[in-house]
C-alpha positions as CSV (number, residue, x, y, z in Angstrom):
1,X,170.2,249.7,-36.7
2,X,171.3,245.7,-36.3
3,X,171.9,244.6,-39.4
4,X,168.7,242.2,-40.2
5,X,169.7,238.9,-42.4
6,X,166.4,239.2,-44.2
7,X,167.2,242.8,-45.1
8,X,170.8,241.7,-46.7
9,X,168.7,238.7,-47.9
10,X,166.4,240.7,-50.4
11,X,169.6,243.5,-50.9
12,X,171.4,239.6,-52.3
13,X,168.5,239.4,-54.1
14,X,168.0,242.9,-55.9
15,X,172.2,242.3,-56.8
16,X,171.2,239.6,-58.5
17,X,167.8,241.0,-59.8
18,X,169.8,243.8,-61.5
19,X,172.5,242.1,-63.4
20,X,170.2,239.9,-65.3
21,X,167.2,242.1,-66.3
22,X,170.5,244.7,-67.3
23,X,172.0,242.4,-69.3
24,X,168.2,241.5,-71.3
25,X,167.7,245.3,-71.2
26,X,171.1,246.1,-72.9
27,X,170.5,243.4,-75.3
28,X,167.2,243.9,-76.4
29,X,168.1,248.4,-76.7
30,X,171.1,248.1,-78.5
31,X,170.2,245.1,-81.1
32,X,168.2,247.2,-84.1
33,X,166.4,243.9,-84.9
34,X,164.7,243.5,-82.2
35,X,161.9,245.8,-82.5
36,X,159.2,243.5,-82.7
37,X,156.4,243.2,-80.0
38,X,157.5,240.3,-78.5
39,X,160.7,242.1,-78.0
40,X,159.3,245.7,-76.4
41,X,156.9,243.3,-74.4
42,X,160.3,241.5,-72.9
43,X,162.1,244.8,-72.5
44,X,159.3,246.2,-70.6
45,X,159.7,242.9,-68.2
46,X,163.5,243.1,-68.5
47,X,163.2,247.1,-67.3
48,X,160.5,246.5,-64.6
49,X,162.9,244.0,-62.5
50,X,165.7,245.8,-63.2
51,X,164.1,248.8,-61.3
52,X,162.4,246.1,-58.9
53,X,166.5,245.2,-58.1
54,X,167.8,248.8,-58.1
55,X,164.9,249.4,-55.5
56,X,165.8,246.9,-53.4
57,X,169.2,248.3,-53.0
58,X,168.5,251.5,-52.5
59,X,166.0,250.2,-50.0
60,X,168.9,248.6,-47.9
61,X,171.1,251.1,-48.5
62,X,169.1,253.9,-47.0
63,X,167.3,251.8,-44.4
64,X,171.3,251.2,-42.7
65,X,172.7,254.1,-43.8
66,X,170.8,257.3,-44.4
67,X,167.0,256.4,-42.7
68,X,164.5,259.0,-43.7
69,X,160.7,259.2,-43.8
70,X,160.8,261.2,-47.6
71,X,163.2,258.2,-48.5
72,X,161.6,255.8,-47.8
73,X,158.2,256.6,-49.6
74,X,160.4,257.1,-52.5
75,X,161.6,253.9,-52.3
76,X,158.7,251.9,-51.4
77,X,156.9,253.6,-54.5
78,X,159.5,252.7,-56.5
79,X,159.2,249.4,-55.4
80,X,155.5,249.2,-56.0
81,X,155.9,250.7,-59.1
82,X,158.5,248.1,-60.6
83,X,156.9,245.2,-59.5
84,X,153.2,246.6,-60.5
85,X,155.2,246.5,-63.7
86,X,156.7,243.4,-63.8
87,X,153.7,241.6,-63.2
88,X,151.7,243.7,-65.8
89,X,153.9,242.9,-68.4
90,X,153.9,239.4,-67.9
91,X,149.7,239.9,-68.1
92,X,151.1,242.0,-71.7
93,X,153.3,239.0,-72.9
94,X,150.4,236.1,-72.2
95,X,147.9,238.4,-74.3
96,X,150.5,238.5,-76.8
97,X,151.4,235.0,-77.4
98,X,147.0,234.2,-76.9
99,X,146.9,236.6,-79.9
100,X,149.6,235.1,-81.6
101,X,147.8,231.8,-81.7
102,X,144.3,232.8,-81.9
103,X,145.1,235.6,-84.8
104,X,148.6,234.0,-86.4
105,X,147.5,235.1,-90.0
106,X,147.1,238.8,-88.8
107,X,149.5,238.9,-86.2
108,X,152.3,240.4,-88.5
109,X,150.4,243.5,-89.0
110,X,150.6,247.6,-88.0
111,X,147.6,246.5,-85.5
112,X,149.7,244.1,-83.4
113,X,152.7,247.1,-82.9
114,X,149.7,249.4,-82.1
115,X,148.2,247.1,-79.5
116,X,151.8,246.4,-77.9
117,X,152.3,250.3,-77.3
118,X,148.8,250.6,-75.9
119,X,149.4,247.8,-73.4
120,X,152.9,249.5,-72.4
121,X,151.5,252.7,-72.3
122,X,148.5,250.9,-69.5
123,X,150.7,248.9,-67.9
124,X,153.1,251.4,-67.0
125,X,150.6,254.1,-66.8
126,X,149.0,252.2,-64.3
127,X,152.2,251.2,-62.4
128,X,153.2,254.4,-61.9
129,X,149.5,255.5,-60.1
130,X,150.6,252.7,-57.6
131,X,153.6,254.2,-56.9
132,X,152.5,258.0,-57.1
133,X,150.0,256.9,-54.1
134,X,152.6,256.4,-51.2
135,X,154.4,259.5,-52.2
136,X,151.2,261.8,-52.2
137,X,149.8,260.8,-49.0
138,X,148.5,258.0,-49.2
139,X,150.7,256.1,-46.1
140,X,150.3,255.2,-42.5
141,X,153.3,257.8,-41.9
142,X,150.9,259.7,-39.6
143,X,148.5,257.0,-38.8
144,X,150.7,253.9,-37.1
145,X,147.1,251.3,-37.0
146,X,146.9,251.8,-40.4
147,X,149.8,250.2,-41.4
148,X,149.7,247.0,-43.3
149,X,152.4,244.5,-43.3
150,X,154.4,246.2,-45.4
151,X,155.1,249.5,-43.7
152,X,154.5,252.5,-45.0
153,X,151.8,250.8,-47.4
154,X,148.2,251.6,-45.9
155,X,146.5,247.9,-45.7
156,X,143.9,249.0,-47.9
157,X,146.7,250.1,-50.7
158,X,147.8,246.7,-50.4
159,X,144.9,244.7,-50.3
160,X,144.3,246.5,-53.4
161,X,147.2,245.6,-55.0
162,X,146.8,241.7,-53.6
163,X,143.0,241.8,-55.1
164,X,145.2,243.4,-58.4
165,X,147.5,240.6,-58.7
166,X,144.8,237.7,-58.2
167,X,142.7,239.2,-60.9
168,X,145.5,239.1,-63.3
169,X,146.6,235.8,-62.3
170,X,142.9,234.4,-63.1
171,X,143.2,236.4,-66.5
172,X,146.7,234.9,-67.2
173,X,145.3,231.4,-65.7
174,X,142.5,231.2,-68.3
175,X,144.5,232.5,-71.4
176,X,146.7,230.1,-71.0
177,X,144.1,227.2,-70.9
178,X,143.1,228.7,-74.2
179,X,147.0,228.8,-75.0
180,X,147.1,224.9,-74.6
181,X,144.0,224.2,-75.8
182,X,144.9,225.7,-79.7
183,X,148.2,224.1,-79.1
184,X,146.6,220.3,-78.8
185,X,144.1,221.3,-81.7
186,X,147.2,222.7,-83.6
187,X,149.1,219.5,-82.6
188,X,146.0,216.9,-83.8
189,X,146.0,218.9,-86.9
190,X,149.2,218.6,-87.8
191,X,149.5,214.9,-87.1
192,X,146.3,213.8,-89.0
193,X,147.7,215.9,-91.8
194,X,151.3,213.8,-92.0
195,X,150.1,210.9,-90.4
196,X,152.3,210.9,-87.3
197,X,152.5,208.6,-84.8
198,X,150.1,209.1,-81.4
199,X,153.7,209.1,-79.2
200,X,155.1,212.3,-81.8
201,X,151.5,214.3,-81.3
202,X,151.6,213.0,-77.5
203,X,154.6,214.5,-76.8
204,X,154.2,217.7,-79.2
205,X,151.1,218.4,-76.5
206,X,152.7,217.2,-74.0
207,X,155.8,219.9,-74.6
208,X,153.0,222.9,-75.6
209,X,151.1,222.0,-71.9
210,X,154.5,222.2,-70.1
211,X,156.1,225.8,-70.4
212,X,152.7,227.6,-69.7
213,X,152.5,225.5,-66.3
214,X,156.2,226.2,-65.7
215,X,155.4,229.7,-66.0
216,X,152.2,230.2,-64.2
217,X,153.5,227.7,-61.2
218,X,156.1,230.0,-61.1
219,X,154.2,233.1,-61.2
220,X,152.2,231.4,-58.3
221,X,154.5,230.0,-56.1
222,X,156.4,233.2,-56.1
223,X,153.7,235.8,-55.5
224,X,150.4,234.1,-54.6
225,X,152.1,233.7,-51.1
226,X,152.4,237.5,-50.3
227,X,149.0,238.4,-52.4
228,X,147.3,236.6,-49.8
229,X,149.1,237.4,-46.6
230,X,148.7,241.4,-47.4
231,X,145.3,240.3,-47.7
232,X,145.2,238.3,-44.3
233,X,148.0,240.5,-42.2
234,X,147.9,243.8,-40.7
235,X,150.5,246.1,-38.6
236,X,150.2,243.5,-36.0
237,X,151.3,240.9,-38.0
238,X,155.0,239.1,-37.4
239,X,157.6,241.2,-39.0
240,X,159.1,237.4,-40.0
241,X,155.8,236.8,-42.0
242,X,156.3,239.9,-44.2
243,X,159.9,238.7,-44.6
244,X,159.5,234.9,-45.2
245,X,156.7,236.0,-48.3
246,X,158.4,238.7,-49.7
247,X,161.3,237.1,-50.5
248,X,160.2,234.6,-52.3
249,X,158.3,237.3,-54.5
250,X,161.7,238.9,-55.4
251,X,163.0,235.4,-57.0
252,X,159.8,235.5,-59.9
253,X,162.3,238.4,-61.2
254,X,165.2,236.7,-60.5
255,X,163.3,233.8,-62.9
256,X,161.7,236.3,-66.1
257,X,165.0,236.4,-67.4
258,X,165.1,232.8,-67.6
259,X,162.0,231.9,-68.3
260,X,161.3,234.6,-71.2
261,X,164.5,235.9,-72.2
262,X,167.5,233.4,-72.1
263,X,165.3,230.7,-73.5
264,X,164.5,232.8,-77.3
265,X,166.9,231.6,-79.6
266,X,167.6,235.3,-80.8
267,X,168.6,236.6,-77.3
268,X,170.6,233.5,-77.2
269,X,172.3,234.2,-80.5
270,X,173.2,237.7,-79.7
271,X,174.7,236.8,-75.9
272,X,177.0,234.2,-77.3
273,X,177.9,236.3,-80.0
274,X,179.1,238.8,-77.4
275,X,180.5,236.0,-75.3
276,X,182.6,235.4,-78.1
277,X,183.5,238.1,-78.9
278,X,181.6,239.1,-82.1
279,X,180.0,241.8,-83.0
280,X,175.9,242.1,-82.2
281,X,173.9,240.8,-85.0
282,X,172.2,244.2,-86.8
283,X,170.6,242.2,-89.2
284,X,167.0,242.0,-89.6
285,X,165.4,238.8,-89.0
286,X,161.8,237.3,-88.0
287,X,161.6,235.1,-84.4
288,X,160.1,231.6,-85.3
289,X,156.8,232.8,-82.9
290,X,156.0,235.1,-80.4
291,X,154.0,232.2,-78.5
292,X,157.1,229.8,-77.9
293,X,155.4,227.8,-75.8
């Protein structure tokens, strides 16, 4: 086969994909303190991508070098799988911090730990049914029309998982407007109480409103794109279509480490521990709150 830049594109992109979530992933398994929900919900993130970037590879690697029909359901389910993942978890970590808020005097409790292993135990449940499908049968293999834009995914599989996606985006859309709206009550409270200034509550709001629209413009711009083109496309759809939104799908898990990870102060404290040589931290301690935002 010619080599196809879009191919080594999203290849770059799983490279990069994989050394950041396996960096988070390392972290978060081999520090004993961080065992708290907020933690297995970013592991759970950190180990979706990471499979999201190994796929991607193996995608490449097998497309150029060993091509097979068996292969490439494997891959392609694997693909489905990790990114079904990815996105579910973010759903898991914007329940998390709502709850966090909503419940904060109860949060600290066996119920929260019981909640985060159900929600793992869905998301992932539910992931790998996604992925299961292409392997079983369910591909356009034997039936070329049926072929959606992402070959071998039937178009109904995918406008399944497009019609997935959107509903968890308008879950994750309106729990973060409740996210900002205890935030600003939070933030009036607070001032009234020690008689801050307007510009100090202004610009507390103004930082809670900030990070959930960073991270739900994100989540948008990356994926909302290819939700609604395997919607819209079909197997007569421009290959270059498929190519030009996919890509930009990849970079939302080349941004979760980023945007969840690298930016909680005890991930931070660990990595430049390492950096500097020192051991891992492997005492217990308590994150400031699970809804950083």
């Amino acid at each position: 086969l010619a080599l196809n830049p879009w191919d080594v594109a999203l290849c770059i992109s799983g490279t990069i994909i994989s050394c950041e979530n396996a960096v988070v992933v390392v972290v978060i398994f081999y520090t004993p303190a961080f065992r708290a929900p907020m933690f297995l919900l970013m592991g759970s993130l950190a180990t979706a991508d990471l499979l999201a970037g190994l796929g991607l590879i193996l995608h490449f690697a097998f497309v150029y070098f060993t091509p097979s029909e068996a292969v490439s359901l494997l891959t392609v389910g694997l693909l489905v799988t990790s990114f079904t993942a990815s996105v579910c978890s973010l759903l898991a970590i914007t329940i998390d911090r709502y709850l966090s808020l909503y419940n904060a005097l109860t949060y600290y409790s066996e119920r929260t730990v019981t909640r985060t292993y159900i929600m793992l135990i869905l998301t992932w449940g539910a992931s790998i049914c996604h992925g299961l499908l292409p392997v079983l049968g369910w591909s356009c293999l034997q039936e070329p029309s049926a072929c959606s834009v992402v070959r071998p995914l039937t178009r109904s599989h995918l406008v399944l998982l497009s019609a997935s996606f959107l509903a968890v985006f308008a879950v994750m859309l309106q729990l973060y407007v409740q996210i900002c709206r205890i935030v600003c009550r939070h933030a009036h409270q607070i001032a009234v109480q020690r008689h801050f200034l307007a510009s100090s509550h202004s610009a507390t709001t103004r930082k809670g409103i900030a990070t959930p629209a960073i991270l739900l413009g994100t989540l948008a711009s990356c994926w909302l794109p290819f939700a609604v083109y395997g919607l819209l496309g079909d197997c007569s759809s421009p290959a270059l279509y498929t190519y030009a939104t996919l890509l930009p799908a990849t970079y939302n898990s080349v941004l979760n480490p980023v945007l969840y990870a690298f930016r909680n102060q005890e991930i931070q404290k660990v990595l430049w521990a390492v950096c500097c040589g020192c051991c891992s931290p492997t005492l217990p301690f308590r994150s400031r709150s699970p809804s950083d935002v």
